[in-house]
N, C-alpha and C positions, 0 to 999 in steps of 0.2 A: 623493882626497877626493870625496864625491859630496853634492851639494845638495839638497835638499827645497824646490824651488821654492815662494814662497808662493803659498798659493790651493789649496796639495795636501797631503795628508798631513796632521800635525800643523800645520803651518803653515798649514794653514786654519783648524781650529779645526771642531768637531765637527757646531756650530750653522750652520759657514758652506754647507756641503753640503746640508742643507735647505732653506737660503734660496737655492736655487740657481748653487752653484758658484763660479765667477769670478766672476760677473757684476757682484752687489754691491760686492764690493773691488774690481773694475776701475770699476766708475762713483764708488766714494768717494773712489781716487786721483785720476782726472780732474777732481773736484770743489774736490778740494786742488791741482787745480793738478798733479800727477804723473801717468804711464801706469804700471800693473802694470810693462810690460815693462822700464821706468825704473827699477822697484825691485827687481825682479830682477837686473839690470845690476849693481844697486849693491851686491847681496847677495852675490855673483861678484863682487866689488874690493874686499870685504868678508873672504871665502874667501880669497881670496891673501893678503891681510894674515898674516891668522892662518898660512897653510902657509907663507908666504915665513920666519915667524919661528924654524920648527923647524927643527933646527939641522943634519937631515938634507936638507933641500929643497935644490933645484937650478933655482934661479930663472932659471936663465939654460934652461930645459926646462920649461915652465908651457906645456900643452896643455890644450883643454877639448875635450869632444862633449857634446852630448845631442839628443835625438830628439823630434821636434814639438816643444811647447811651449819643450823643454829645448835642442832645436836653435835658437828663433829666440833664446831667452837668450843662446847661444852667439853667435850672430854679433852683434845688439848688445851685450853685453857686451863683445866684443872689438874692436868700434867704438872703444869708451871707456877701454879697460884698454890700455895697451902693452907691462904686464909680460906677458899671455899671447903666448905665441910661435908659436901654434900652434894651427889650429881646426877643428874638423869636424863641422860643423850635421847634422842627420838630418832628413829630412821638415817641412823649412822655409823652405828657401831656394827660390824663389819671384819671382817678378813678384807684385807686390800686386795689380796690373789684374787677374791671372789667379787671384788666390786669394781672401784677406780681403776685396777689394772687392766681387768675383762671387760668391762661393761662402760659405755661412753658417758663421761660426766661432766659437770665444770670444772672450770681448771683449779677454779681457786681450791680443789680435795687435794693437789699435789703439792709434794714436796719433793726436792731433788734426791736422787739416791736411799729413797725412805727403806727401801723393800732390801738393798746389799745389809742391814744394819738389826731393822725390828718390822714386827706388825703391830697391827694397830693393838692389839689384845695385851700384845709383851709389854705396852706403857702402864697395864692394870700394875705392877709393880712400882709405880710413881703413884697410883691413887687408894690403894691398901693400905690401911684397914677402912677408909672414909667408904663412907654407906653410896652404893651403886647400882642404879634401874634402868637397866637396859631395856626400853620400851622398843619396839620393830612389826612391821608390819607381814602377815602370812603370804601375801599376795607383792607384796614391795619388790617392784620390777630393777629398783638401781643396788640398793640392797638385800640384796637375795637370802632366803631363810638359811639354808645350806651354809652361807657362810657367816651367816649373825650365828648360827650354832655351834659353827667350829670354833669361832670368836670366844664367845662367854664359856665354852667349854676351857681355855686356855685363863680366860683369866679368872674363873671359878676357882681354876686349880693355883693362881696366884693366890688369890684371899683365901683357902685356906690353910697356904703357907703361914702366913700370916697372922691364924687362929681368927678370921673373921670373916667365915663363910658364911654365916645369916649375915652378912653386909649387903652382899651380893643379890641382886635378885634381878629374872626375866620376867619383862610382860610382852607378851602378845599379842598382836591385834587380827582381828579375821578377814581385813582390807587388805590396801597396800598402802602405799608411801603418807601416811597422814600420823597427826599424832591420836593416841589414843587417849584421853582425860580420864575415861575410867574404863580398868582401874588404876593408873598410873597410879592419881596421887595417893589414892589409900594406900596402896605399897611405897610408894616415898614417906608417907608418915608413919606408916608400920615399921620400917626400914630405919627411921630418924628418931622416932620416938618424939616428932616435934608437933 
């Protein structure tokens, strides 16, 4: 199943891209009290509803990826969701210090008061023991390697709190900001056993 995040595609809405992109729905939801990235999560535990219900699904095998935007959905959605089993963010995973905080982004990566509280790495303790592939780019100007390495170094050392270090794995890519296909998936299946 694949999502159409809001804020993109049709789920923006044709007027909302003039009015310049995220921005506007990222500062309406803060105003109501929610983050974009809060409604995306929920859009994703929304989606599984709906595939969990077809009578071909195999709920006990619910993986998600997507790439920047679609990778940080990925990994707060699967903060929140326990039925996915399985996750592999693309060009998102990150230190906040090192990315959203320093470096200019969309709005819709914020949350209010994220940084008084946790990073983004300290949530691997909502997603341990489930199997995790941090794919990132070497050259990725918005997420920078420097801190995708302080990153996974933090929540490596969650998973093997946990006793589920081979859960865990980094890939690479010798670009920047793109997703890398391979080897992603082979280490998602090495990683799933699926």
């Amino acid at each position: 199943m694949i999502i159409e995040q809001r804020n993109f595609g049709e789920c923006s809405g044709p007027e909302n891209f003039r009015r310049g992109g995220c921005h506007i729905p990222a500062m309406q939801a803060i105003l109501l009290g929610r983050t974009t990235i809060g409604e995306r999560a929920l859009d994703v535990s929304r989606a599984i509803d709906i595939a969990a219900d077809m009578p071909f699904a195999d709920t006990d095998r619910i993986g998600i990826m997507g790439n920047s935007g679609g990778g940080t959905a990925t990994y707060y959605a699967s903060c929140t969701e326990d039925r996915i089993k399985a996750l592999m963010p693309s060009c998102a995973f990150c230190t906040v210090e090192d990315s959203i905080f320093s470096i200019s982004h969309c709005q819709c990566n914020f949350m209010p008061g994220m940084l008084k509280y946790f990073e983004m790495a300290d949530l691997a303790v909502l997603l341990a023991p489930r199997p995790l592939v941090v794919v990132y780019g070497k050259k990725d100007n918005i997420f920078p390697e420097h801190g995708v390495l302080k990153a996974y170094e933090v929540a490596k050392e969650i998973y093997k709190k946990f006793g589920a270090e081979d859960k865990i794995r980094l890939v690479p890519g010798d670009e920047g900001h793109r997703f890398y296909e391979y080897p992603s998936w082979d280490v998602f299946r090495e990683v799933t056993g699926w």
